[in-house]
KOLZA-621599 format. One record per residue: x, y, z of N, C-alpha, C in turn; residue in one letter. Coordinates in steps of 0.001 Angstrom, whole numbers, padded with zeros to 6 digits, always signed. Example, Ala and Ser with C-alpha at 12.3 -4.5 7.8 and 13.67 -1.06 7.14 Angstrom:
+013190-005690+007800+012300-004500+007800+013200-003300+007800A
+012850-002250+007080+013670-001060+007140+012900+000030+007870S
//
This chain:
-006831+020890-023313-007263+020459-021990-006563+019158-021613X
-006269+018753-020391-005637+017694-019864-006683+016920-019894X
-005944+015457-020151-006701+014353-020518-007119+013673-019075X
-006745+013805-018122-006931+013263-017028-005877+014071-015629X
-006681+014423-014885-006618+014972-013582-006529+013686-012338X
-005391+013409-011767-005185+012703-010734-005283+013408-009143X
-006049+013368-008478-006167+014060-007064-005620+013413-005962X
-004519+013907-005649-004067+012887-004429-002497+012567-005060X
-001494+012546-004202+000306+012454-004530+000517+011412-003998X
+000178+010529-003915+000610+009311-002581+001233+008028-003815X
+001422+006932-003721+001953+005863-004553+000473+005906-005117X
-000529+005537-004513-001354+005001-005419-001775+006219-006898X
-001753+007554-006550-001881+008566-007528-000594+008849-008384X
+000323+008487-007972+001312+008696-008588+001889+007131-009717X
+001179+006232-009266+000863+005119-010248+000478+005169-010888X
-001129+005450-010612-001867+005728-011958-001080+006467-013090X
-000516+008247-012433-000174+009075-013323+001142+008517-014647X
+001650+007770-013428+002878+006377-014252+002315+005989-015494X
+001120+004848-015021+000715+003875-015910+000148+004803-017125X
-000639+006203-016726-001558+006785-017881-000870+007844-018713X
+000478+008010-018275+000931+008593-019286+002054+007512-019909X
+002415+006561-019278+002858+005602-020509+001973+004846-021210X
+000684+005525-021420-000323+004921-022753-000384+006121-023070X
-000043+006970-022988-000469+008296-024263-001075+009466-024027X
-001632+009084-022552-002729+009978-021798-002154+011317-021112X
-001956+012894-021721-001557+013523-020354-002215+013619-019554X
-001350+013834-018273-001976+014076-016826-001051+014895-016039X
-001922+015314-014900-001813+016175-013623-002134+016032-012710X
-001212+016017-011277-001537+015200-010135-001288+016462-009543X
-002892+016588-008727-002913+017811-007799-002443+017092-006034X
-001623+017572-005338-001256+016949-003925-001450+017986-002824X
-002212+017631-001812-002307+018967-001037-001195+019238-000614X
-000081+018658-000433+001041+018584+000249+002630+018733-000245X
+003151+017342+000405+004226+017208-000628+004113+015837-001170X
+004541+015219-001943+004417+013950-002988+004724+013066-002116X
+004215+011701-002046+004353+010522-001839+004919+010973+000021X
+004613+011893+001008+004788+011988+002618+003973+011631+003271X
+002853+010415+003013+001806+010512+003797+001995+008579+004376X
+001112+008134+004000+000785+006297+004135+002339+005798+003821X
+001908+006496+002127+002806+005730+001125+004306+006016+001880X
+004890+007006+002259+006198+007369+002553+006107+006193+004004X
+005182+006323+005192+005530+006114+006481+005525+004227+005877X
+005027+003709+005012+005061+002101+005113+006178+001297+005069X
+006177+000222+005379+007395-000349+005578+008005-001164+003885X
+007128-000905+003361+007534-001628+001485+007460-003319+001471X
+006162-003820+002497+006171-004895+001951+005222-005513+001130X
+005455-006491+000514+004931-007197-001090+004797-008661-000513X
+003442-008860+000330+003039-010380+000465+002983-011313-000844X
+002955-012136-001025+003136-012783-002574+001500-013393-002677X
+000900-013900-004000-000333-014776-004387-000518-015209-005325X
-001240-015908-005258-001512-016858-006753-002868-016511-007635X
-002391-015550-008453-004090-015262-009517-004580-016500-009718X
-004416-017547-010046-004297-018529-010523-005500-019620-009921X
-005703-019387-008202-006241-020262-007668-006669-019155-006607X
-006745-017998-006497-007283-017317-006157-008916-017256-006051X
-009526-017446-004862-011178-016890-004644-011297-015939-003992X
-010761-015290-003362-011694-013973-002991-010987-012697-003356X
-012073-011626-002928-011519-010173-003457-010067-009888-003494X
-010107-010357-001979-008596-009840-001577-007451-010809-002187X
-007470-011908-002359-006718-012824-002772-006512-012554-004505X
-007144-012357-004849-007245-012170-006389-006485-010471-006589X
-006578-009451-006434-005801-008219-005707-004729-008651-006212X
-004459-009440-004745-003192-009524-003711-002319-010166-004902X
-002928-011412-005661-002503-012308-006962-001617-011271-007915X
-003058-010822-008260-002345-010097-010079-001136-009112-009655X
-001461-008503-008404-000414-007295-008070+001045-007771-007533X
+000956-009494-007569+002323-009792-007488+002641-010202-008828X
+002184-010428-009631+002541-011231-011333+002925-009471-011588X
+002329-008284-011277+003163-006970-011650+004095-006598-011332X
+004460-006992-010006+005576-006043-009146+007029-006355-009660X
+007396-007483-010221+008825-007222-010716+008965-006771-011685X
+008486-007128-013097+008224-005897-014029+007908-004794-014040X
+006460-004010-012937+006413-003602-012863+008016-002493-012177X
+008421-002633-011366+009752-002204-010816+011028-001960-012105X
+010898-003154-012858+012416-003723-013502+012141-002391-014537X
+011077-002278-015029+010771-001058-015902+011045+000329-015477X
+010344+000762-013930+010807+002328-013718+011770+002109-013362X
+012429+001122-012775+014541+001492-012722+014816+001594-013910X
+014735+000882-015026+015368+001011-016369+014742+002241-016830X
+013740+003153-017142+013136+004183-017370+013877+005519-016871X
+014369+005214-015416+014456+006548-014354+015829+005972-014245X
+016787+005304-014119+017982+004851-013838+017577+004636-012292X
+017140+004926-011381+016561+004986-009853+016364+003778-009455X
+017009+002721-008327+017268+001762-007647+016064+002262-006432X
+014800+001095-007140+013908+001158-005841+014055+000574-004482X
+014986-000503-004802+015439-001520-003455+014162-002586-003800X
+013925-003295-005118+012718-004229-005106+013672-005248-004589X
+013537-006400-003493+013967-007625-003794+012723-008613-003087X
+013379-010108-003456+012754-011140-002467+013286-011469-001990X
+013327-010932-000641+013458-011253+000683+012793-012177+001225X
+012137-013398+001308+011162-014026+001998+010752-013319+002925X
+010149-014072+003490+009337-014128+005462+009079-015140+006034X
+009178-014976+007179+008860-015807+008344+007690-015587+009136X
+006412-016400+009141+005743-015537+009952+005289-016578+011361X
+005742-015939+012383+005747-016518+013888+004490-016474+015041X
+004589-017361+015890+004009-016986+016786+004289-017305+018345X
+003793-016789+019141+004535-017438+020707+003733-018085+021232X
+003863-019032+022423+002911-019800+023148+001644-018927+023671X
+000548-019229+023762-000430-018789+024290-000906-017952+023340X
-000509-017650+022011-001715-016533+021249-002502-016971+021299X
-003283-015899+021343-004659-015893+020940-005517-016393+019828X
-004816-016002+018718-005145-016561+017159-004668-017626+016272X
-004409-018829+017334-004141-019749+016474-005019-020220+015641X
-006297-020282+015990-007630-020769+014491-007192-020081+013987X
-006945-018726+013817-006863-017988+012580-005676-018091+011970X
-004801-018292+012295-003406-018558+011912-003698-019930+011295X
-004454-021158+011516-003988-022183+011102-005255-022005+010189X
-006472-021066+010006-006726-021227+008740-006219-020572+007609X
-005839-019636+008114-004477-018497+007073-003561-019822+006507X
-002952-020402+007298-001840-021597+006461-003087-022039+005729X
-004004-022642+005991-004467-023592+004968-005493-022511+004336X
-005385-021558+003938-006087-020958+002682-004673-020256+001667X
-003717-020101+002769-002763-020090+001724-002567-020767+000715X
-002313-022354+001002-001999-023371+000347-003093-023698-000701X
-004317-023322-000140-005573-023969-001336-004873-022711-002297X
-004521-021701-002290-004306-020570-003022-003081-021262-003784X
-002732-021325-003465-000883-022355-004154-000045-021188-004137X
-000269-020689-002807+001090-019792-002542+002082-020609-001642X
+003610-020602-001727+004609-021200-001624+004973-021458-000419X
+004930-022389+000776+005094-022490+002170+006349-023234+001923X
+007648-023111+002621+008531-024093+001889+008798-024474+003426X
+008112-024440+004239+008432-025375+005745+007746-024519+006902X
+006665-025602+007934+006256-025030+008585+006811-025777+010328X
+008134-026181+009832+009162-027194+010775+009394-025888+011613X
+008970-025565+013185+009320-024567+013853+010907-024868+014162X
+011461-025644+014590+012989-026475+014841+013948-026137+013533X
+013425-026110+012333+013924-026040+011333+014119-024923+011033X
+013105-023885+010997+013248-022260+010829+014278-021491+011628X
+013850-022132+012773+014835-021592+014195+016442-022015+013968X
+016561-022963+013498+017949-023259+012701+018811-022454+011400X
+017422-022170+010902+017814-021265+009813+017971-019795+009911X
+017187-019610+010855+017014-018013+011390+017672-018529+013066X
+018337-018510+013245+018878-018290+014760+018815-017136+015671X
+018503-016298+014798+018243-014878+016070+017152-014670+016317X
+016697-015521+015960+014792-015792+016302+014913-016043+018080X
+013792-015908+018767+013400-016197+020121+013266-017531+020255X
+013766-018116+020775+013931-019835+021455+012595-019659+021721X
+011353-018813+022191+010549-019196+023203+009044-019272+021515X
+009284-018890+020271+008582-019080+019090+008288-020595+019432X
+006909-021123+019095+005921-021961+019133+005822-022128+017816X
+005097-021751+016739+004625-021855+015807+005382-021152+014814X
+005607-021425+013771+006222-020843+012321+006223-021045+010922X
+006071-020669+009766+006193-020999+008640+007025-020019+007492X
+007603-020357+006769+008282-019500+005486+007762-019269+004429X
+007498-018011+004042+006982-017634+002776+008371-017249+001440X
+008672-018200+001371+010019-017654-000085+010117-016743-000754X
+008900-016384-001491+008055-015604-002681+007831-013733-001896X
+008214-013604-000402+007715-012780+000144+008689-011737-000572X
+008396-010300-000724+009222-009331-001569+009174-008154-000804X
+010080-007296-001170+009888-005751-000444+010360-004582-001020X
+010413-003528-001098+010508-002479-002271+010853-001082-000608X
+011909-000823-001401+012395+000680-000191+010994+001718-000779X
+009811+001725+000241+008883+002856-000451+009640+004672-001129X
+010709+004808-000001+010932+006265+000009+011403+006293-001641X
+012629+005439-001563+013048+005345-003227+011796+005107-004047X
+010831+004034-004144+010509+003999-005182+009594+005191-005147X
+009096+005343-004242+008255+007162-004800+008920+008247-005201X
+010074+008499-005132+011094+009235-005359+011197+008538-007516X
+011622+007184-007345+011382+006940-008291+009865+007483-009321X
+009211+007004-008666+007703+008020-009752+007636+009291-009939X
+008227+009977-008693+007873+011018-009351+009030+011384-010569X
+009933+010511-010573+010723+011200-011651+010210+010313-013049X
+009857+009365-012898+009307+009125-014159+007926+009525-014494X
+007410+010076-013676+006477+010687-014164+006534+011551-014948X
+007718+012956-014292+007955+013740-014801+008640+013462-016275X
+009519+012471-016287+009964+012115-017505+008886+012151-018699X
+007950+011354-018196+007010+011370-019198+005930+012351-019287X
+006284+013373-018539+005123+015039-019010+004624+014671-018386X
+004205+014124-016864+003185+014522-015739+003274+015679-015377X
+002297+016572-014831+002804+017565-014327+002082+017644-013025X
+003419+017780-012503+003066+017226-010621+002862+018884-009531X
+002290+018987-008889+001742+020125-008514+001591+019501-007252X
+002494+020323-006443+002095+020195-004829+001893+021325-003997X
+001342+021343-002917+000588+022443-002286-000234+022537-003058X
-001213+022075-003278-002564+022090-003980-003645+021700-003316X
-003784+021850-002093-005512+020676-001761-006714+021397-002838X
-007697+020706-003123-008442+020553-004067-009619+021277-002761X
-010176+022903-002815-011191+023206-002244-012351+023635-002933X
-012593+023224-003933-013765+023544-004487-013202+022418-005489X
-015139+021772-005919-015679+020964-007044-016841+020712-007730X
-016654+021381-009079-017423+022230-010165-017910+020721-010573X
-019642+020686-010500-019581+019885-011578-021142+020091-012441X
-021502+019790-013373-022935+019870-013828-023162+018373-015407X
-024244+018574-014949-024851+017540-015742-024148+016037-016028X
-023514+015888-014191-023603+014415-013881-021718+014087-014618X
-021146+015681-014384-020060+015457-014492-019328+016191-014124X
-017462+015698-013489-016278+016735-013202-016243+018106-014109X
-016574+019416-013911-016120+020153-014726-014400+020839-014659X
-014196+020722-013293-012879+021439-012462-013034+021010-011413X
-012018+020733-011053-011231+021084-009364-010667+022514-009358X
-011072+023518-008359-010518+024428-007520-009073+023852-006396X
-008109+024455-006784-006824+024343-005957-006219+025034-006520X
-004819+025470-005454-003914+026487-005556-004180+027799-006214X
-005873+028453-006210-006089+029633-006785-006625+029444-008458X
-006603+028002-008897-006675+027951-010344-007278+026895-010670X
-008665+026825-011274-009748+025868-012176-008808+025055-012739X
-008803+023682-012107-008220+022787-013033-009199+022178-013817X
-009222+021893-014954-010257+021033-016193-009291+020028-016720X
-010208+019019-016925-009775+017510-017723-010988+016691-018335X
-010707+016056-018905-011574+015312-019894-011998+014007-018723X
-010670+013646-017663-011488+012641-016667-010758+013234-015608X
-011103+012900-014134-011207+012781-013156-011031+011637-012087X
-009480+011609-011483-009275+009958-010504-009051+010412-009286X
-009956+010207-008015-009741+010855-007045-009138+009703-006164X
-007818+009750-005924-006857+008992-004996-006214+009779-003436X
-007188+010475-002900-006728+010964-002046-006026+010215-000460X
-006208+008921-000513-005975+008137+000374-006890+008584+001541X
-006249+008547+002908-007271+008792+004311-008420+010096+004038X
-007876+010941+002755-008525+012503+002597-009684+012154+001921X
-010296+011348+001061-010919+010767+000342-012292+010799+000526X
-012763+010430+001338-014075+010875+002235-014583+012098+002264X
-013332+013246+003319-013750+014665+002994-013895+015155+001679X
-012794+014615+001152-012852+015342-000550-014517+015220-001266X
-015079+014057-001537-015951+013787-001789-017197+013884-001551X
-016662+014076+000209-018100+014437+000889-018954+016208+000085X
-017347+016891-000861-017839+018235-001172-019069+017934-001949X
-019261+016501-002461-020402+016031-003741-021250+015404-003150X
-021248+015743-001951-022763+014379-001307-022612+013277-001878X
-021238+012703-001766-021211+011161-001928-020223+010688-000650X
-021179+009798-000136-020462+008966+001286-019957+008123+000929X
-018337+008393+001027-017680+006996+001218-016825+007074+002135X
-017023+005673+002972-016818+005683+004464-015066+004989+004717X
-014209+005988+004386-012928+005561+004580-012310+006673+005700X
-011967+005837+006637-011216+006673+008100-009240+006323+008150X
-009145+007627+008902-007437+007381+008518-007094+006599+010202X
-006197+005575+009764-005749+004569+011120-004283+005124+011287X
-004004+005256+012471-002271+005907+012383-001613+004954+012650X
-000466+004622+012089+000065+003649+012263+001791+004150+012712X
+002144+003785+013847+003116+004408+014033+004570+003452+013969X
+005555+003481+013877+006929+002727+013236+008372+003293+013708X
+008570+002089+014440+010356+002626+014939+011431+001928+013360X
+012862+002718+013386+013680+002641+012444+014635+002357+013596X
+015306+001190+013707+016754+000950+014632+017314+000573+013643X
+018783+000597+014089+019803+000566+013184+020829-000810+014014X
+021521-001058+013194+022300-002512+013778+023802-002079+013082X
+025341-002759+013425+026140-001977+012710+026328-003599+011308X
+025609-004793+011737+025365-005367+010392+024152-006147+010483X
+023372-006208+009282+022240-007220+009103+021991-008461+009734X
+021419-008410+010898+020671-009444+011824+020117-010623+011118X
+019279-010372+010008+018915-011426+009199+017991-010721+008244X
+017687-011592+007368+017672-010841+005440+016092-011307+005267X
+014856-012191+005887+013935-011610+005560+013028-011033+006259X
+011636-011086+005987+010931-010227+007021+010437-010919+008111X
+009931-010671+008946+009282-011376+010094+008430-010235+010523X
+007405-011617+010486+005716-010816+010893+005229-011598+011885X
+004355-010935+013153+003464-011565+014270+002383-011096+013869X
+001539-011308+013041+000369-011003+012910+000146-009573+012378X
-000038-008834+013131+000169-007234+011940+001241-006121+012084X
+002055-007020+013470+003161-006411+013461+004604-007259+013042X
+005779-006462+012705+006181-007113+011945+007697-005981+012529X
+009207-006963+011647+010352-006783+011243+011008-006702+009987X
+011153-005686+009687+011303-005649+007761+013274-005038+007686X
+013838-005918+007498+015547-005705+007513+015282-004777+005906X
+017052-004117+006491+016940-003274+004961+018728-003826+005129X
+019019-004027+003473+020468-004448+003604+021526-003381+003950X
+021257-002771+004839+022412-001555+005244+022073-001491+006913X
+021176-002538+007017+021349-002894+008752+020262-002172+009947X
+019641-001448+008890+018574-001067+009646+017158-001802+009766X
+016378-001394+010481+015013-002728+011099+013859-001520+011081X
+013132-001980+009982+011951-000896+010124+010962-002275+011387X
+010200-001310+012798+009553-002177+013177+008357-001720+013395X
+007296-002224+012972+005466-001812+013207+004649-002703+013622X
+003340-002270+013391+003274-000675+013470+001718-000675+014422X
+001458+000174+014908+000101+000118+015369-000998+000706+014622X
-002231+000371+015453-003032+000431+014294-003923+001318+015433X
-004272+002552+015229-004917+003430+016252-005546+004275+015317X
-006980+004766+015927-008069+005795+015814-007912+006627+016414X
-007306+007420+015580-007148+009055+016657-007166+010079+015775X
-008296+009707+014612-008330+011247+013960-007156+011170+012663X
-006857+012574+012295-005691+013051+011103-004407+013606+012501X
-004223+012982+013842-003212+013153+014990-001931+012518+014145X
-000882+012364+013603+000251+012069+013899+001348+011851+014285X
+001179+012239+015720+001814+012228+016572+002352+011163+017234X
+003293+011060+017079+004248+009795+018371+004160+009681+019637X
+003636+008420+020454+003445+008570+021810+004448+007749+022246X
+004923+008031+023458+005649+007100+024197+005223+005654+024700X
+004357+005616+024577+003570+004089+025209+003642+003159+023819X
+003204+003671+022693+003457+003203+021411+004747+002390+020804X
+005518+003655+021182+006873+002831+020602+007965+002540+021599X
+007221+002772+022985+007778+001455+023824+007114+000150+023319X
+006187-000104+023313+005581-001562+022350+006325-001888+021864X
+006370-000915+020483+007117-001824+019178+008665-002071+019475X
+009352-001319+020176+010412-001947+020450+010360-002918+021626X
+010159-002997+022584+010011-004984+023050+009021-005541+022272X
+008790-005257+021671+008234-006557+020312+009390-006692+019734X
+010105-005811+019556+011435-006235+018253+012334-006943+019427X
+012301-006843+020771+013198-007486+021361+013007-008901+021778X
+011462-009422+022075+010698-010568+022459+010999-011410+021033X
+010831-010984+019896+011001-011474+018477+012367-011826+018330X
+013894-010803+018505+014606-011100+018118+015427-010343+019324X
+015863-011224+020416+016431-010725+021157+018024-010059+021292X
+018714-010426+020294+019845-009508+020225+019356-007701+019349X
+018582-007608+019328+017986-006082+019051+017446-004879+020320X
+018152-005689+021332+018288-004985+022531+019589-004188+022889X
+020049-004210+021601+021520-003639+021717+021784-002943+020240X
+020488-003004+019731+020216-002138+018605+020136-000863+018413X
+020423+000409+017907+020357+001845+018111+018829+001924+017780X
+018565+003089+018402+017520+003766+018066+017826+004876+017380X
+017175+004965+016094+017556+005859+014914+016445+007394+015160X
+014771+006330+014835+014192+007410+014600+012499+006444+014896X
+011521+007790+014625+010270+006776+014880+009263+007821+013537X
+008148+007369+013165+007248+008694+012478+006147+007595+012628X
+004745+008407+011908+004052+007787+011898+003271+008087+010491X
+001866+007460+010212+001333+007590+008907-000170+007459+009281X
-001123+008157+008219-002468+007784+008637-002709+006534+006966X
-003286+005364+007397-003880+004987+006491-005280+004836+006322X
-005314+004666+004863-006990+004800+004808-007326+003592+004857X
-008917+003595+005692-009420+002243+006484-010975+002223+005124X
-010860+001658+004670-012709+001736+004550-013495+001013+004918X
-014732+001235+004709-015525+000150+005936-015591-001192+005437X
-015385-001509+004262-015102-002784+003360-014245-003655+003797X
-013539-002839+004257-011990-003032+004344-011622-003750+003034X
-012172-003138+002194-011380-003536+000419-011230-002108-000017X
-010351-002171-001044-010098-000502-001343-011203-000486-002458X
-011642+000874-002964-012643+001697-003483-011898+001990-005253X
-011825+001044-006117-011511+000723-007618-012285+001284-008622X
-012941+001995-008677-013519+002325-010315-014504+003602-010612X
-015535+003773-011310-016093+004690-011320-017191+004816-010575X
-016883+006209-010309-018392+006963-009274-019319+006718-009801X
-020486+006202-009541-021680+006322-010100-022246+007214-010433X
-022349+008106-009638-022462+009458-009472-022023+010552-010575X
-021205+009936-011345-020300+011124-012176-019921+010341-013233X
-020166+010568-014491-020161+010057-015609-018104+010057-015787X
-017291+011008-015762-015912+011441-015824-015178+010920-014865X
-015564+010564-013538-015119+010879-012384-014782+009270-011799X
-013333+009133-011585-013197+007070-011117-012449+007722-009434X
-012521+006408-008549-011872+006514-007359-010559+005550-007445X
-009761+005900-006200-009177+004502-006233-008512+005031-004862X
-008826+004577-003832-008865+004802-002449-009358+003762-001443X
-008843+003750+000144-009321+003111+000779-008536+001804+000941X
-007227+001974+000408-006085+000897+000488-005762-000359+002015X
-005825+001063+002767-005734+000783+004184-004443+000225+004365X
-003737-001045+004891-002053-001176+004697-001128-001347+003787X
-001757-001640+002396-001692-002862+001548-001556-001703-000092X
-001720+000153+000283-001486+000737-001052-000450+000845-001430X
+000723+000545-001070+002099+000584-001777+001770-001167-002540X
+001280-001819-001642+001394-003364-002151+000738-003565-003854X
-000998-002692-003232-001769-002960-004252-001259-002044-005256X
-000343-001009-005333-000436+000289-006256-000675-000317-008206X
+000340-001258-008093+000739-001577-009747-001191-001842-010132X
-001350-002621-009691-002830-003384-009633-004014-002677-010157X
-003689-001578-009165-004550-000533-008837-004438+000495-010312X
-003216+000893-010717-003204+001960-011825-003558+001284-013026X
-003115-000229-012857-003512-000831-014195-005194-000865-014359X
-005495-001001-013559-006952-001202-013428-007864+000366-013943X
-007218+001463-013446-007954+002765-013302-007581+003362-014684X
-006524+002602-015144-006059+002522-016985-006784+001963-017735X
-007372+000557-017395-008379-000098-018314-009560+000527-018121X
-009366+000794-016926-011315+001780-016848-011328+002742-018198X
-010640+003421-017793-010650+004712-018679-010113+005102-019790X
-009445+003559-020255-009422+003895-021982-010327+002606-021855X
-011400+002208-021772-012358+001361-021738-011720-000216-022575X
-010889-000709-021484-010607-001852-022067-011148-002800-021489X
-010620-004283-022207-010956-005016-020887-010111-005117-019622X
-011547-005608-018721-010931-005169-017059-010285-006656-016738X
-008789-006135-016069-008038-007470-015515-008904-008769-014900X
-010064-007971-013755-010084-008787-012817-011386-009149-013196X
-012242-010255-013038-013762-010701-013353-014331-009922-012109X
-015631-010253-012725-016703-009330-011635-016927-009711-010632X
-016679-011143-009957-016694-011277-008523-015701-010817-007632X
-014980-010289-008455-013913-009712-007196-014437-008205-007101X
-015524-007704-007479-015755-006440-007240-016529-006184-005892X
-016861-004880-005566-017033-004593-004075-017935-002938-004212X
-019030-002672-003585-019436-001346-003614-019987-000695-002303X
-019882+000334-002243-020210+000486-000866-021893+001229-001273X
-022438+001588-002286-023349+001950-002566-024452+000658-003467X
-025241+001367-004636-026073+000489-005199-025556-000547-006273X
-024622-000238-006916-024380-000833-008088-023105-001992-007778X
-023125-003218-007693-022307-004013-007298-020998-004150-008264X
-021385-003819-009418-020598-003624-010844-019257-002807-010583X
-019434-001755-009753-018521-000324-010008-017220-000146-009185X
-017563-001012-008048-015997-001239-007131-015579-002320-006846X
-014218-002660-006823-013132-003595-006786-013275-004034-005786X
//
């Protein structure tokens, strides 16, 4: 029997399956679909940086350990898979124009950064604008994050699944999971693709699907998919090398001259569909931001549903409900970011080690405050 059943193909399931079969564990990742085409494929691959170190809250502490992973974590499946994820540090810039709206929040973001002892190396707007020149003359406010990083998602999921496979995952797509067997307070099988899957455990990572899946067990957990939609222009050379963010939308350069730009954040169901009003937005945002990108090609646009939960913290550990059975869902923008974090964590669960993170960073949407991240 398989030692562990992963539900769900996205980065965050396909991490885990990473991390648990390089401890010894086989596994099988059922995907309704195709591997890593959903959140994980449509995101733009960025890696905000943090400090475990001086870290207080949920999210900050996360956000911490899952950057002390990400270059090792990376430097390992390229050396493993030979596969060039595109990890680098790129910094960021993150801007704003006269009249926002959110400057309290922006100027307590700088100063909880800093209590955090994450790296501001100048918040000189005159100075940035010098350094970045294709910035908008009409930017007000600015600061640099050095430490900021970014990872090509398409490669590195491309990357997992081959090291997965390297290491005896066995990856199964076209599978949605429609039936779930369980008795005496445990996973017995998942029903998919015509055939009883059995395992000794059970990690349900379905991302935005997560909810329905679960709802088959009368357990509510309240995660909704947000679509987030994203233009790809192309330039015939690199405009400038790091990222630039306005708040949740943003400019992410790739060194071959293209500009991933996002993304919106809309309730419209499992719709993925591209509207015209949408990504007219995001492109005069990319032009108000960086005005020579008005002469930028237009390549392509897609979109992604991510999972929202009502926490808005993602869903880390075991069901209460089910003695076999752990989650790890409810990422919302941040599951390519959190993934390393996330598998290490759903690894210590379940060969019962100790857990990375202390218990105040945990989170539940039910009774037991103990059981989620």
């Amino acid at each position: 029997m398989t030692d562990v059943i992963v539900i769900g193909g996205g980065v965050i399931g396909l991490s885990i399956a990473w991390e648990l079969a390089g401890h010894g564990l086989s596994v099988r990742v059922l995907e309704q679909g195709q591997f890593g085409r959903e959140a994980s494929w449509a995101g733009a691959g960025m890696l905000p940086p943090g400090n475990l170190a001086n870290a207080r809250t949920p999210e900050a502490r996360l956000r911490g350990a899952t950057h002390q992973l990400w270059p090792d974590w990376s430097k390992g499946l390229t050396s493993f898979t030979g596969m060039d994820n595109g990890f680098t540090r790129c910094g960021a810039i993150e801007v704003r124009f006269p009249g926002c709206s959110d400057l309290s929040d922006w100027k307590n973001g700088v100063a909880a950064l800093k209590a955090e002892g994450v790296l501001i190396e100048t918040e000189d707007v005159s100075e940035i604008i010098r350094r970045f020149p294709v910035l908008s003359s009409e930017v007000s406010h600015a600061y640099n994050l050095p430490d900021f990083c970014q990872v090509r998602n398409p490669r590195h999921l491309k990357a997992l699944q081959i090291g997965c496979m390297m290491r005896g995952v066995e990856l199964v797509a076209g599978s949605p999971v429609r039936r779930i067997e369980t008795s005496r307070g445990r996973v017995d099988a998942v029903y998919a693709g015509g055939i009883d899957h059995r395992a000794a455990e059970f990690v349900f990572a379905g991302g935005a699907w997560s909810g329905e899946l679960l709802g088959q067990l009368g357990i509510e957990l309240e995660i909704e998919p947000i679509k987030g939609q994203i233009v790809l222009l192309r330039t015939t050379q690199p405009e400038f090398r790091s990222v630039i963010q306005v708040g949740r939308e943003y400019l992410v350069p790739r060194n071959d001259g293209r500009i991933l730009v996002g993304s919106t954040e809309e309730r419209s169901g499992f719709d993925k569909r591209n509207t015209a009003e949408a990504i007219g937005h995001l492109i005069r945002f990319a032009e108000r931001v960086v005005p020579n990108l008005k002469h930028a090609e237009f390549e392509r646009c897609w979109a992604g549903l991510r999972p929202h939960s009502a926490t808005d913290r993602p869903y880390i550990g075991r069901l209460p409900q089910l003695h076999n059975a752990s989650i790890a869902a409810g990422h919302y923008r941040y599951g390519l970011h959190l993934s390393p974090i996330t598998a290490v964590l759903i690894r210590q669960i379940l060969l019962k080690q100790p857990v990375q993170l202390p218990e105040d960073c945990r989170v539940t949407p039910g009774s037991d405050p103990s059981l989620f991240w």
